[in-house]
MMTF fields as JSON, N, C-alpha, C and O atoms, coordinates in Angstrom:
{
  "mmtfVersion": "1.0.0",
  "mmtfProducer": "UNKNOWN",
  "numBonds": 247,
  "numAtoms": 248,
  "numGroups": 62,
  "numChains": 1,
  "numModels": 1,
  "chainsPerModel": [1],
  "groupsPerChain": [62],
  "chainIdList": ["A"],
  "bondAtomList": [4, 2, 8, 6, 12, 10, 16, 14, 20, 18, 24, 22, 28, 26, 32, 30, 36, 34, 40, 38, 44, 42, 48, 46, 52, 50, 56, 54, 60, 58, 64, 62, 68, 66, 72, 70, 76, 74, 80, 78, 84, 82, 88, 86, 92, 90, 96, 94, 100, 98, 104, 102, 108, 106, 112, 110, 116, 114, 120, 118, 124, 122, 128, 126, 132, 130, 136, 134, 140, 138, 144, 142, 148, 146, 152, 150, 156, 154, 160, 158, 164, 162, 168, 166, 172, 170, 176, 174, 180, 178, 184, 182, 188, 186, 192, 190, 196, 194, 200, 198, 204, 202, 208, 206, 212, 210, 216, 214, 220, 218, 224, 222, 228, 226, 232, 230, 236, 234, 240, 238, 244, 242],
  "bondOrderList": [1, 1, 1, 1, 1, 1, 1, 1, 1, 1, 1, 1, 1, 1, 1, 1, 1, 1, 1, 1, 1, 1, 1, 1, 1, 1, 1, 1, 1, 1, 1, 1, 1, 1, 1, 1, 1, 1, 1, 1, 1, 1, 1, 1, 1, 1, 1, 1, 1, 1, 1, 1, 1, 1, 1, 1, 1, 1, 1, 1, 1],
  "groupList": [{"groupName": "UNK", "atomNameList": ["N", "CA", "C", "O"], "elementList": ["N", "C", "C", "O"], "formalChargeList": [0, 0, 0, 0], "bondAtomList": [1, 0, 2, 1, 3, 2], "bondOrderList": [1, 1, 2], "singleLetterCode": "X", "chemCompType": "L-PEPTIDE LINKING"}],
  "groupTypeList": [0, 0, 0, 0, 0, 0, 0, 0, 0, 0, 0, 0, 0, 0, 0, 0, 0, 0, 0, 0, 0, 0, 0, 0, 0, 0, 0, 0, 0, 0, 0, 0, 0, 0, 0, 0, 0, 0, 0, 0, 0, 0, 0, 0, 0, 0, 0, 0, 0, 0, 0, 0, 0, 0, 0, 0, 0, 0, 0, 0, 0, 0],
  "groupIdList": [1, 2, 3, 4, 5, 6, 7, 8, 9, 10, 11, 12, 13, 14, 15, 16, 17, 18, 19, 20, 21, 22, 23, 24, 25, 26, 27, 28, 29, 30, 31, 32, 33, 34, 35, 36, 37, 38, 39, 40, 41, 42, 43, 44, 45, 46, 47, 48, 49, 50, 51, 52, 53, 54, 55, 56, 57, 58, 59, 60, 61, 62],
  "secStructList": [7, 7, 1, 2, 2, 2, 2, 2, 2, 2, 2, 2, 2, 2, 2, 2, 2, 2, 2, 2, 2, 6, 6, 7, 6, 6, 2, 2, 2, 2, 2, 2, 6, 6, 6, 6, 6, 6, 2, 2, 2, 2, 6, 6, 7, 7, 1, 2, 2, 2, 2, 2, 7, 7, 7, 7, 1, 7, 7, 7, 7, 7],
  "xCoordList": [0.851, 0.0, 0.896, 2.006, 0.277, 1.816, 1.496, 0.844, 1.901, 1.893, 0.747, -0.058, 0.697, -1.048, -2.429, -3.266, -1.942, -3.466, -3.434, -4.44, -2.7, -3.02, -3.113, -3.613, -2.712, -3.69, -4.422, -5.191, -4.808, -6.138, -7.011, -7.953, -6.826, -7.792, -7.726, -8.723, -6.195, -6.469, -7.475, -8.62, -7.285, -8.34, -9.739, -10.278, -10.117, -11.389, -11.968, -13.046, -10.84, -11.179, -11.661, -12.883, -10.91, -10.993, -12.551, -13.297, -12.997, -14.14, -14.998, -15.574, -15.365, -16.229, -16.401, -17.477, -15.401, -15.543, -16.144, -17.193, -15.743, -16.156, -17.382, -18.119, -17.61, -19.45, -20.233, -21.45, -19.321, -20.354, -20.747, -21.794, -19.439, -19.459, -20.319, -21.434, -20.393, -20.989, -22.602, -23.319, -22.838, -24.525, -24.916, -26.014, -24.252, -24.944, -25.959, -26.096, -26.613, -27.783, -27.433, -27.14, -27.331, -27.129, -25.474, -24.697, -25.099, -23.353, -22.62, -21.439, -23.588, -22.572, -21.61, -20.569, -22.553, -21.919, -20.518, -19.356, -20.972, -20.075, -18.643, -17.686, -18.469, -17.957, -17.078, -15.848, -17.803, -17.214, -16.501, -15.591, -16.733, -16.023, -14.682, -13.86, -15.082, -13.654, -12.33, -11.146, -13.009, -11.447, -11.568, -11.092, -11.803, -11.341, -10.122, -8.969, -11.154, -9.84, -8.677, -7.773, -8.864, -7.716, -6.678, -5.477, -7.292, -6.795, -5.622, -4.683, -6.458, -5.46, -4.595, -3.535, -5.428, -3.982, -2.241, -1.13, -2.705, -1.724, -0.603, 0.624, -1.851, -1.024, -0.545, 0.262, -0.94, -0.379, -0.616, 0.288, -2.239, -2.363, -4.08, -4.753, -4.283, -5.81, -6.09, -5.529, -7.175, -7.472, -8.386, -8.289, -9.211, -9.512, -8.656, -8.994, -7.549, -6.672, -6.065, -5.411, -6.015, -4.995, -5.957, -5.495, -7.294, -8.411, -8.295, -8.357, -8.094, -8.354, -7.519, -7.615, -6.29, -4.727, -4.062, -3.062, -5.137, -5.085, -3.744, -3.31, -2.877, -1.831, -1.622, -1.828, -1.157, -1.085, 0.339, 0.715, 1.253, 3.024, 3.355, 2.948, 3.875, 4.868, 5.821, 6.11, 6.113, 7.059, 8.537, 8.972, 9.322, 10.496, 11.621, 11.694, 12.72, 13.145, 14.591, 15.086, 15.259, 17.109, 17.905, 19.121],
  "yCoordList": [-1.167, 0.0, 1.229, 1.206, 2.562, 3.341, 4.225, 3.771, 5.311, 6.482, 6.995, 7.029, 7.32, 8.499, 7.697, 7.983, 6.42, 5.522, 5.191, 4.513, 5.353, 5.19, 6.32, 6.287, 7.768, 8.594, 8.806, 9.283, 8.437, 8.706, 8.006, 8.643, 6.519, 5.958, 6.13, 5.847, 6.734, 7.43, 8.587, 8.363, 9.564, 10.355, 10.647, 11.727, 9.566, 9.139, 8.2, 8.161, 7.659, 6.491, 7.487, 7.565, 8.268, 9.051, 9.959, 10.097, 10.75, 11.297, 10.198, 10.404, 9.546, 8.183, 7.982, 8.008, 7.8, 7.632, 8.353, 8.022, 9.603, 10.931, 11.199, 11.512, 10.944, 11.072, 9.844, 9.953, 8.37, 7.616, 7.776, 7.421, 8.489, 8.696, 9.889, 9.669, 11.188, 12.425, 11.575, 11.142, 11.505, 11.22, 9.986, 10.042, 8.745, 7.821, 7.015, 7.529, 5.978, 5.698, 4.886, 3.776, 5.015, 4.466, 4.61, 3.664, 6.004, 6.158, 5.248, 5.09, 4.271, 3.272, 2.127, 1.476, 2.333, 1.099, 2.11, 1.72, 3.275, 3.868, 4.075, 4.031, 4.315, 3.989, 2.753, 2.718, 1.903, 0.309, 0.228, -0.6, 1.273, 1.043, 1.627, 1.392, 3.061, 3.802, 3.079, 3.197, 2.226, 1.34, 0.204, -0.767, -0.162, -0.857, -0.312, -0.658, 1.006, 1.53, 2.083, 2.29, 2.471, 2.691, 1.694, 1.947, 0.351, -0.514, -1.495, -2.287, -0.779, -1.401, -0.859, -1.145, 0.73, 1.762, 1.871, 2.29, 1.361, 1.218, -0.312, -0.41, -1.465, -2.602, -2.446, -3.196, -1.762, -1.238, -2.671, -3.124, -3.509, -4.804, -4.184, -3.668, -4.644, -4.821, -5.889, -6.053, -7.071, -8.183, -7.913, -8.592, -6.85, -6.53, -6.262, -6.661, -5.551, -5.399, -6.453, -6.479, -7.3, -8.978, -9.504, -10.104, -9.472, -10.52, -9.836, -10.394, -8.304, -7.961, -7.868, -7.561, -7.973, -7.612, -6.422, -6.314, -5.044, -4.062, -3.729, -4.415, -2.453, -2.221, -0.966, -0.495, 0.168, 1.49, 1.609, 2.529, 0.844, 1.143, 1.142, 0.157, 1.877, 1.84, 0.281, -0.309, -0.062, -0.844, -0.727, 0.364, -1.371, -0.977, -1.125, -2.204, 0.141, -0.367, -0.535, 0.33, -1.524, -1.665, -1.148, -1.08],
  "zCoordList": [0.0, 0.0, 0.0, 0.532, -0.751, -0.958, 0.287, 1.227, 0.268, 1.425, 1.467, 2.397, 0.637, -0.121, 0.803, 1.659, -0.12, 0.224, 1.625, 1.836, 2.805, 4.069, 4.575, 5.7, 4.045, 4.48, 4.343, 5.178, 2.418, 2.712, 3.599, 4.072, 3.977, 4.251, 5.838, 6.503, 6.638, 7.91, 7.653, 8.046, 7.171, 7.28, 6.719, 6.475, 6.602, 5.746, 7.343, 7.937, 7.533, 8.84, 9.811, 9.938, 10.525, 11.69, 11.528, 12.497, 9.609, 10.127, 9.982, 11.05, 9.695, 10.08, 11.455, 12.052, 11.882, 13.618, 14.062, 14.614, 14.009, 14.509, 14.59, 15.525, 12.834, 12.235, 13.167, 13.318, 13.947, 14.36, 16.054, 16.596, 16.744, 18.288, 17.75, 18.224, 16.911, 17.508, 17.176, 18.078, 16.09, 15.31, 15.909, 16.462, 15.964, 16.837, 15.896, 14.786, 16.105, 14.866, 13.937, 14.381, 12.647, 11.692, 11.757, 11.627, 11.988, 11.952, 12.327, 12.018, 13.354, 14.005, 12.708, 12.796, 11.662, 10.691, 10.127, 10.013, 9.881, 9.702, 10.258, 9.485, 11.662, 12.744, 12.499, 12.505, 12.317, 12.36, 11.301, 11.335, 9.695, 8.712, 8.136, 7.251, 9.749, 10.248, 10.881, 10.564, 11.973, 12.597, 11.289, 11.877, 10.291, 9.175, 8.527, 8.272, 8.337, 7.651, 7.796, 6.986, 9.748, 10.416, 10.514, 10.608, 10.484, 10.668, 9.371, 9.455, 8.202, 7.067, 6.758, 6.199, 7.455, 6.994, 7.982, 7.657, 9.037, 10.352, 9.735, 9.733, 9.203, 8.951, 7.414, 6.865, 7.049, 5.391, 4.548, 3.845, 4.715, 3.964, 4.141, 5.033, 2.556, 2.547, 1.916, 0.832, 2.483, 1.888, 0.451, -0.571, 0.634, -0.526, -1.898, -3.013, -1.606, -2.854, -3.009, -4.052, -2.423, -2.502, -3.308, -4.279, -3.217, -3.866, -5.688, -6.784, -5.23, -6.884, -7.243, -8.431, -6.84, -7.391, -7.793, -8.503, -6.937, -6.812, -6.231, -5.305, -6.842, -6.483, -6.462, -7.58, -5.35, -5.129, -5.279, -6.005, -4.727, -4.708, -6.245, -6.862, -6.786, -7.678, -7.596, -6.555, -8.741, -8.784, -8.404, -8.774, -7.879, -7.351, -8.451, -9.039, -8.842, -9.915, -9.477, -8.755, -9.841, -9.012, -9.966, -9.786]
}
């Protein structure tokens, strides 16, 4: 996963959270889809991009 894509998905994660502790309700799924994405972004692996063979890093060139 490259740099970009775990911020974005930190800060995409965090207002989710935010949107599910302040609003409450329905937000909660939301909420739940915030520590996901906090969570792939911290372990820098998403099972989703493994299934599609989705790739954000650049190739490494020697």
């Amino acid at each position: 996963m490259a740099f970009w894509d775990a911020i974005v998905r930190t800060l995409v994660g965090l207002i989710l959270i935010w949107l599910g502790i302040e609003k409450g309700g329905i937000f909660v799924i939301a909420e739940v889809v915030g520590f996901i994405l906090l969570l792939t972004a911290i372990t820098t692996f998403c099972p989703l991009y493994l299934l599609t063979g989705i790739k954000t890093k650049g190739e490494e060139t020697v």
